[in-house]
N, C-alpha and C positions, 0 to 999 in steps of 0.2 A: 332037221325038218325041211320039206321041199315046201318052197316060197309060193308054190301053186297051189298049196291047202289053206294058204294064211287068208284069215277072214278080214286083217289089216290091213293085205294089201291088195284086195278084191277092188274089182274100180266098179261099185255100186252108189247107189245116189245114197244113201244110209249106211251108217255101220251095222254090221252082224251083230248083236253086244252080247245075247245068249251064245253065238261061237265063238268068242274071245276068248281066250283063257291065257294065265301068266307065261305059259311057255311060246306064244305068239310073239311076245310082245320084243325080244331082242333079235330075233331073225328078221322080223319087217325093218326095223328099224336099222337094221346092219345092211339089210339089202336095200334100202332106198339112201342110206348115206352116201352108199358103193356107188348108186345111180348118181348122186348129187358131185360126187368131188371127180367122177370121171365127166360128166358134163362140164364141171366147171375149166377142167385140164384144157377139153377141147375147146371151149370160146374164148382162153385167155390162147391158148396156140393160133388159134383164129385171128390174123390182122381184118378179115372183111366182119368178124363179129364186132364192130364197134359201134352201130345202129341201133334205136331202141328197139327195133322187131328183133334185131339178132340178135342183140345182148338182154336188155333188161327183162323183152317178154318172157324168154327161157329161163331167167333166173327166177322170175313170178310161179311159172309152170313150177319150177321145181321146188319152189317153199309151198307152192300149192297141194303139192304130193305129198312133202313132208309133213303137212299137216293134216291131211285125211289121215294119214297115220297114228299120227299123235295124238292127235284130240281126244277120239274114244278113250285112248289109252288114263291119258290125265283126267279125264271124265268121271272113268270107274276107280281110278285111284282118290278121288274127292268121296264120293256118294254111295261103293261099294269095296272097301278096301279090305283087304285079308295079307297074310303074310308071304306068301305067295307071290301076292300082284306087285305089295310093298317091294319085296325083295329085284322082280323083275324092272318094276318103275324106276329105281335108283340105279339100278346097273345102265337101264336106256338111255337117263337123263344124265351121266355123267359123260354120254357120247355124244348125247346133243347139245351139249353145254363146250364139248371140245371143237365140236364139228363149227356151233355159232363162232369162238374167237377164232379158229382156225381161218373160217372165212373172211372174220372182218378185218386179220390181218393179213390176209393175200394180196401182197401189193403190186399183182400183175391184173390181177381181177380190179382192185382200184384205179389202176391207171388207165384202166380199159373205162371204166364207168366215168373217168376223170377226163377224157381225151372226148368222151359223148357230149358233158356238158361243156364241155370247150368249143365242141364243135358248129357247124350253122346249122343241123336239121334240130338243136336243142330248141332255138329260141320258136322254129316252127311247132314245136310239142304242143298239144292242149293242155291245162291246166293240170290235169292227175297226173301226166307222165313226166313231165316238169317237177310236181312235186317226187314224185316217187325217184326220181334222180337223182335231185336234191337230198331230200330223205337218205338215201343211200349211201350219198359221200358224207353224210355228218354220221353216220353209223358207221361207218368205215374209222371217222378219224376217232370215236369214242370205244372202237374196238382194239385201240393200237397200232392201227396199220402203222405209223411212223416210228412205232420203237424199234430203237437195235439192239443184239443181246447185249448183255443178258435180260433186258428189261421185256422185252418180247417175250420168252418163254415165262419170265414171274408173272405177267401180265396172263398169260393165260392159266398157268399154275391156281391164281389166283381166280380166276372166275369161276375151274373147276370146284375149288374146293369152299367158294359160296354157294352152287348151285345143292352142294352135299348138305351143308349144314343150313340152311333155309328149310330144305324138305326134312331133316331132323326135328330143326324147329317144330315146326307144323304138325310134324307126327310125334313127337312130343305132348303137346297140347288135345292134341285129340287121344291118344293114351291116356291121359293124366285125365281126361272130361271123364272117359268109358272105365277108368278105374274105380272111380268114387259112386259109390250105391247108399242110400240107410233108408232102413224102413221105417213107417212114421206109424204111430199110436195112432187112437182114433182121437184121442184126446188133442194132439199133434196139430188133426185136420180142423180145428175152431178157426175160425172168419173164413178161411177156402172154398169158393162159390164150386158147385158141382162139379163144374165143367175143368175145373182144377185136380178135384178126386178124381174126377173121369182118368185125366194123365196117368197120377200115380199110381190107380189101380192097372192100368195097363201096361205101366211098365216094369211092374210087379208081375204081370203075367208073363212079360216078354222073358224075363229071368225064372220065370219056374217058380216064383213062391206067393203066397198068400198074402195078402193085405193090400197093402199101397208101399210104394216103394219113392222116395225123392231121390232126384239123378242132378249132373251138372248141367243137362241138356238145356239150351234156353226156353221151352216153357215153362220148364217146370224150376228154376233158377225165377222168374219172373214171377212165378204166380206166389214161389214161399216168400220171396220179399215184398211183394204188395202187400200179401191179404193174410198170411199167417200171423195169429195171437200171439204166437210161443213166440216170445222173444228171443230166447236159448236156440231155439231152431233156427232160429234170424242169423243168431250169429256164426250158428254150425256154418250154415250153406254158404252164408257170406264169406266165412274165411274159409274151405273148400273151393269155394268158387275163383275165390282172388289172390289164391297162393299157387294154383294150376302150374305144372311144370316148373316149383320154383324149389329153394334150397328153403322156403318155409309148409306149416301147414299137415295137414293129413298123412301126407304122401312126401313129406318135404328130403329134398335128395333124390329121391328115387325117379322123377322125370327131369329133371335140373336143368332149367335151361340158359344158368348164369355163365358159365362158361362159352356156349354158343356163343350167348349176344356180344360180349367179351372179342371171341374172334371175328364173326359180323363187322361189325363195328371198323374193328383194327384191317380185316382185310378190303372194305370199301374205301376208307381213308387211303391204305396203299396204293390200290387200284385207283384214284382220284390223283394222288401226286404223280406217278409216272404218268400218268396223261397232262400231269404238267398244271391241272386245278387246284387250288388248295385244300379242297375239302371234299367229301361226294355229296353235299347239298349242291354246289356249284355244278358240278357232275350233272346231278338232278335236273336244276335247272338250265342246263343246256339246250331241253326242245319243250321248254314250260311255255305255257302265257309268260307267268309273272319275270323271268330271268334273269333277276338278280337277288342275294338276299335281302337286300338292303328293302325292298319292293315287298318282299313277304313277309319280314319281319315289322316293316309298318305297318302293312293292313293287318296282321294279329293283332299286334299293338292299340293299333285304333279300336278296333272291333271290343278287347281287352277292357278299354277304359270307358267305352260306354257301358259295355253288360256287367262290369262288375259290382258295379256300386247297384245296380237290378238284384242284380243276386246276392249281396249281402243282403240286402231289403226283405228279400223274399227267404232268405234263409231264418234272420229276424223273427219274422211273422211266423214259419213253423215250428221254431223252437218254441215260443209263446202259445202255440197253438197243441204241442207234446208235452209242455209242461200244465195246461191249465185242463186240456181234456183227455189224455193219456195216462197222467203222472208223471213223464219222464224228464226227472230233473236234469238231465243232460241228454242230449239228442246224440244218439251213436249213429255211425254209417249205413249199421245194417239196420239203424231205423228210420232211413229218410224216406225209404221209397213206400214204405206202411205209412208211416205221418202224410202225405203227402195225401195219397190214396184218400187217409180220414179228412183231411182239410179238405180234398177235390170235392170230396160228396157235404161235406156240411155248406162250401163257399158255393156250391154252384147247382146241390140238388142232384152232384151225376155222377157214376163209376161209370171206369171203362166197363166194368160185366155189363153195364146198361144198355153198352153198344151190342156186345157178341150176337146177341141170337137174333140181330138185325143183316149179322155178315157172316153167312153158309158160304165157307169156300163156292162152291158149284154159282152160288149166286153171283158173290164175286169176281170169280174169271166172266162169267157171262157178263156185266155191267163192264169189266175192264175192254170187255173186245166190243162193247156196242159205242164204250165212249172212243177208242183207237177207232173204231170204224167213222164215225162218225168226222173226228177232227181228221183223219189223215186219207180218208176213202179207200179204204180196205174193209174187208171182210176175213174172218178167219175160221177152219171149217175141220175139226177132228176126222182123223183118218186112223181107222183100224188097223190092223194087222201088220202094225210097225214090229220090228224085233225092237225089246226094251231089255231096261236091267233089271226091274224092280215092277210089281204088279201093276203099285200105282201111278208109275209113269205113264202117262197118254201122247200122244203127237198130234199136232195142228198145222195145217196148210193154212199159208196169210196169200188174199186170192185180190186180186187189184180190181177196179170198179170193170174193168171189160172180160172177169171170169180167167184173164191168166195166172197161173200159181206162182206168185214171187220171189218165196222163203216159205221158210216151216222151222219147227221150233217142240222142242219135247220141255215137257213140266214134271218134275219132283219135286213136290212142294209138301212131304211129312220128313221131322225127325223119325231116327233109328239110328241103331248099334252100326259101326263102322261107317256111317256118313260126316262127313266134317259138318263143324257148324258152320252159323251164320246163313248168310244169303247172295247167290251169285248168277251170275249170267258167264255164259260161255261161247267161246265160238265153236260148235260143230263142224260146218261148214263154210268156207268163205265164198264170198261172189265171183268165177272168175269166164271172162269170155275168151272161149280158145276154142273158138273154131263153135263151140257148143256152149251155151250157156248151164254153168255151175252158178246153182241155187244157193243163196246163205240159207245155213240152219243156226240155230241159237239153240241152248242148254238153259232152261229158268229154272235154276234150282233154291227151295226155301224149306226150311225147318220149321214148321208150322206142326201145334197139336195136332195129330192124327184123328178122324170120326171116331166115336166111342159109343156103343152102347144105342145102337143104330142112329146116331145122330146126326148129320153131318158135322166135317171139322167146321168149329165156329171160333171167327177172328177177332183180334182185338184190333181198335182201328188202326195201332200199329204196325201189327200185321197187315192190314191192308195197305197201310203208306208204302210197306216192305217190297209189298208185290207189284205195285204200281212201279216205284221205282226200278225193282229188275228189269220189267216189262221195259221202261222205257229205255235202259240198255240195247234192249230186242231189237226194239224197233230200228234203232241205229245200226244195228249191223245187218238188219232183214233188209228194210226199206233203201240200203246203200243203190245210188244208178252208177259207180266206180268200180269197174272192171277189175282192176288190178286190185287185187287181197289185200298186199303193204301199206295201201291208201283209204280204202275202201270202208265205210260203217266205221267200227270203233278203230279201225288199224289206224295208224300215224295222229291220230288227235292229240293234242298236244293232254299230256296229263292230267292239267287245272282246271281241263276244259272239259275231257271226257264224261264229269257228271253232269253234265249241263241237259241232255235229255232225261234222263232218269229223276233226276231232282225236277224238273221240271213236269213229271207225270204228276208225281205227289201230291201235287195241287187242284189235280180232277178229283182228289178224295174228299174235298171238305166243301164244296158247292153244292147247294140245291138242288139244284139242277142235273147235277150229273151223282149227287147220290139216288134220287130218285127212279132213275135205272135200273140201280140194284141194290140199296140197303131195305130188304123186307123182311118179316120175320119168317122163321123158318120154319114156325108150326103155323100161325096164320096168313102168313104171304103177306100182313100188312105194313104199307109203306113205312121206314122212316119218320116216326112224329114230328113236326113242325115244332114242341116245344123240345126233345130232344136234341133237332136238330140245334135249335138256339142254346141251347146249355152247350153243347158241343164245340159251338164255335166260342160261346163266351170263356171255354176252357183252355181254348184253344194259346193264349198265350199265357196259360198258367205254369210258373215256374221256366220260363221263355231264356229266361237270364240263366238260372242253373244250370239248366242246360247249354247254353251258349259256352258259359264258362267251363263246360266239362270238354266242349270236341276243342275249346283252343287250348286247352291244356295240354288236352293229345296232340294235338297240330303243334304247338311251341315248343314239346317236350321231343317231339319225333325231329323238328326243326334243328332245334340246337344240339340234340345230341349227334346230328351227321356234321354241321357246320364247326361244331367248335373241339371235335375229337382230337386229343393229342397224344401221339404214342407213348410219349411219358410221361402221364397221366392214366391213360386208358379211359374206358368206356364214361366213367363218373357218372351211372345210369342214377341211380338213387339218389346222386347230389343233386345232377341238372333235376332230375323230377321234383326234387325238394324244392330248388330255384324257382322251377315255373309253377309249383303250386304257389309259393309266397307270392308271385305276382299276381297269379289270375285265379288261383282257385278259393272258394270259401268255406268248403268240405275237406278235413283235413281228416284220410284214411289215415289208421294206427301204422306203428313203423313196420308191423309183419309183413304189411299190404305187398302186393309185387305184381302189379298188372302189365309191366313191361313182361314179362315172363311169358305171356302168353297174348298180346300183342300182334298176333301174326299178318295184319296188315301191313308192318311196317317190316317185320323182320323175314317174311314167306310170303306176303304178298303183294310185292310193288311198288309200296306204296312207299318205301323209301324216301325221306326228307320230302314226302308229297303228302301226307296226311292233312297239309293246310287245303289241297286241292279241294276237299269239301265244302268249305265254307267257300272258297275262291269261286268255284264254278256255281255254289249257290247265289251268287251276287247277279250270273248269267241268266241262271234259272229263274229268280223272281221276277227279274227284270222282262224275261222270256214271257212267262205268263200273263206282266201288267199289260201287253198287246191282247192278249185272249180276255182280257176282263173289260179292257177298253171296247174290242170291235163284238164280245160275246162268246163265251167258253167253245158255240161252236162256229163259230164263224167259218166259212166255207174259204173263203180266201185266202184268210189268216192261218187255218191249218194247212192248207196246199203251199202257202211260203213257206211255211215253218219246215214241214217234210221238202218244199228243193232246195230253203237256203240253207238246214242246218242236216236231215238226217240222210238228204239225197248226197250231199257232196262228202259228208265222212271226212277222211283224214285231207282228203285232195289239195285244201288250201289253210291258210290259217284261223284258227276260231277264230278272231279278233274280225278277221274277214269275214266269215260267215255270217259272225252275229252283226253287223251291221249291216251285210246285205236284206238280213230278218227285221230288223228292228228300226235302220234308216241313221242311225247314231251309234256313238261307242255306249256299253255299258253302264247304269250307274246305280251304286248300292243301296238306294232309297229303299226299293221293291224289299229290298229284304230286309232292313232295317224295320218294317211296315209288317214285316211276315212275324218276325220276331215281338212283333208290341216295343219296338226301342225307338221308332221313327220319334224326331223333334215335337 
């Protein structure tokens, strides 16, 4: 293919994504390595490359290239994936996964980055380029630069062949979601509010057959376990749901992801000991806040022993509450999220349906960009005639108070067939100044019920915490004033900290004031009722505990099974998960259960002995917001801090730094202890 056709390696302000196609994707990527590793020949052959303009800017420029490439590419393999793209993606990624260790052990390129910061124009640097050089040699020594063989070649041997089975992983679990179909009676759809038929009948249409159809996709996973009567249904989807990619269940074998996590596991530990750590939590936390275990295994711990005795309490109360108004002499798993649901509306007078047709997507993003405009002084402004993937993708310009265009950002925010679940943010675009200012673009993508039946799609408030939360991703890598990409918006933030804007948006959802903006209804436009609102908030820390004790499960279980892995043992995923339910959980799933199986957090996305980072950086986040409730949600000041202490400087310097330039002090877990209903 001649490289002057490729739409990936076009130097336009936006990807082509309607020109893309699978045969694109290994020629761009082969021609811009070819560019990367003969650049890199020439500045380590270069003794006057030893300056940040000569060295580091160049190496910025060229991961900046390398990522206009890739991005799209990892884009459409999340939200538009076919066999084709799959097959091209994994061939890419196993070059850019050689091409990463290859570099970060190049110990001429090290020594070159290592002789800058030795040098005297280092300590003259401004804060980002200091970091980013720093940054640099701790990546260098976490890439191996100092092993000798054989341990070098295993060292990279090794990272290839987790990058393979991570993206297995992942495609895995999304096989295993898009395998599972069954169609439901009418009899089936008893307690199911409309807008729940609405799904299933549409995803019955999306398949060609008649009726209503239930999927594993998250709305419709969500709506059978609220609101479905059928118990038998409860339990189908529940264990379909939570046997996904395992050796149990429907499908059980046939997407298997026990052996993966098996080698996962065993080759991160290897990879952790030849760098000389004992563990790859330690690995982990290497460029954490918290950095040591010892540090994150107490704030679980602590966190642990306040909520759990909340949540027996409240588990308690709905058993007593499924035995005396349900019948159910024993409370099963796939009936907590139904009990629950019946308790919320008898304790409090309120369903979530009672929220939905208050929150029309359309209204939604509008309230989202009038509350970001308002705390951070931006405006945000849809622009036509973007090339997308998908129809209902749109694109928006974020425009600053004096009319400059800052960033921009595309939204897919419906489920469908070959999009991955969940909810994410991505980086399109990074920020970079070379000669010309390069714009961040941001990816918000969410799995939201699709409009049905000419309705608008209508959210449950969770859904909107969902989208508030991406958004506040966004804004972190939009609003970044860090030039250099490696530091810049979400790049170099330390992990624990990375959700500290995101978690931190969540909190415009549940104030007066700022639902007022935009929860209306969507056939009469009218506000948000004041006694709604009040059942809302009073709901607001209902079952606060069970929850709590559900993400430190996941955070203790994700914890200790990177810290304490030993080859002669192996992975003991189903022990340690047994371990930390006995500690922290009060919900005890039957033995088929296999939610590690699909997991992909922890196994395909990142999140790596970092799953605590949720709650870690939620401590940041509460804490963030008790200033916006002190000086008033909008206070003009407090959100211009907020955007230069925390979303302007990006990875530049340390969280720890940041938020006390924002806040005037360290950290303290009150705020959220208060968020929760746990405070003293």
């Amino acid at each position: 293919m001649d490289t002057a056709d490729n739409p990936l390696l076009a130097d336009s302000e936006l990807p082509a994504f309607s020109a893309i196609a699978p045969e694109h994707v290994n020629p761009a990527v082969d021609a811009v390595l070819a560019e990367f590793r003969a650049a890199v020949e020439r500045l380590v052959a270069d003794p006057q490359a030893r300056g940040f303009a000569t060295l580091m800017a160049p190496l910025e420029r060229l991961e900046e290239r390398l990522g206009r490439v890739w991005a799209p590419v990892s884009h459409l393999h999340g939200v538009k994936d076919s066999p084709a793209l799959r097959e091209a993606y994994n061939a890419a990624l196993e070059k850019l996964t050689e091409h990463s260790t290859e570099l970060g052990q190049n110990r001429d390129l090290y020594a070159a980055v290592k002789a800058l910061a030795e040098s005297p124009e280092f300590a003259a640097l401004d804060r980002a380029r200091r970091t980013l050089v720093e940054d640099s040699l701790r990546s260098f020594r976490l890439s191996g630069v100092a092993l000798e063989e054989p341990a070098r070649s295993r060292f990279r041997a090794i990272q290839n062949e987790l990058s393979k089975l991570e993206t297995e992983f992942e495609e895995a679990v999304l096989d295993a979601t898009d395998a599972w179909a069954r169609p439901l009676s009418e009899a089936e759809l008893a307690g199911l509010p409309d807008s729940a038929r609405a799904i299933f009948r549409q995803a019955a249409q999306e398949r060609g057959v008649e009726g209503y159809l239930a999927t594993l996709k998250g709305p419709s996973v969500q709506a059978i376990l609220t609101f479905a009567d059928d118990r038998a249904l409860r339990r189908e989807l529940y264990t379909a749901y939570n046997t996904r990619a395992s050796d149990q269940g429907p499908h059980g074998g046939r997407f298997d992801n026990s052996a993966r996590i098996e080698k996962i596991l065993a080759l991160r530990h290897e990879a952790a000991r030849l760098l000389d750590y004992p563990s790859a939590a330690h690995v982990s936390l290497a460029d954490k806040m918290a950095g040591t275990p010892e540090r994150v295994l107490a704030f679980l711990h602590d966190l642990a022993a306040r909520a759990k005795p909340v949540a027996a309490r409240e588990l308690d109360a709905l058993r007593d509450f499924a035995r005396a108004e349900l019948g159910y002499d024993e409370l099963q798993p796939w009936d907590i999220a139904y009990a629950s649901e019946k308790l919320r509306q008898r304790r409090f007078d309120f369903s979530e349906e009672d929220l939905k047709p208050y929150f029309p997507l359309p209204a939604v993003i509008d309230g989202l960009f009038a509350i970001a405009g308002r705390v951070f002084g931006v405006s945000f402004r849809a622009r036509d005639g973007v090339d997308v993937w998908h129809p209902d993708v749109r694109y928006f310009d974020v425009v600053d108070a004096d009319g400059t265009v800052r960033a921009g950002f595309y939204t897919d925010l419906h489920a469908r067939t070959g999009k991955r679940g969940g909810a994410w943010m991505d980086v399109c675009r990074a920020r970079f100044h070379d000669g010309e200012l390069h714009r961040p673009v941001a990816f918000l993508t969410c799995n939201f019920a699709p409009p049905v039946d000419g309705k608008p799609a209508l959210l449950t408030h969770d859904d909107v915490l969902t989208l508030f939360h991406e958004f506040g991703h966004g804004l972190h890598h939009m609003l970044t004033e860090v030039d250099w990409p490696s530091v810049g918006g979400i790049s170099g933030v330390e992990w624990d900290a990375v959700e500290l804007p995101s978690q931190f948006m969540e909190n415009f959802c549940w104030q007066r004031e700022t639902l007022g903006l935009f929860a209306r209804h969507y056939q009469t436009g009218a506000p948000l009722p004041d006694e709604l609102h009040a059942k809302m908030l009073a709901a607001r820390h209902f079952q606060a505990g069970l929850f709590l004790v559900r993400q430190l499960e996941f955070a203790l279980f994700d914890f200790r099974l990177h810290l304490e892995f030993d080859p002669a043992r192996g992975g003991r995923v189903l022990e340690i998960l047994d371990e930390v339910r006995r500690e922290v959980a009060v919900v005890r799933p039957p033995e088929w259960h296999r939610f590690p199986h699909a997991f992909t957090h922890i196994f395909s996305g990142g999140y790596a002995a970092g799953y605590y980072s949720y709650l870690w950086a939620e401590v940041l986040s509460a804490d963030a917001f008790a200033a916006f409730e002190e000086a008033g949600v909008f206070d003009h000041a407090t959100g211009a801090r907020f955007r230069r202490e925390i979303l302007a400087v990006g990875g530049s310097r340390p969280a720890l730094e940041s938020f006390v330039a924002f806040r005037g002090r360290e950290p303290s877990p009150e705020a959220l202890l208060r968020s929760y209903g746990l405070a003293a």
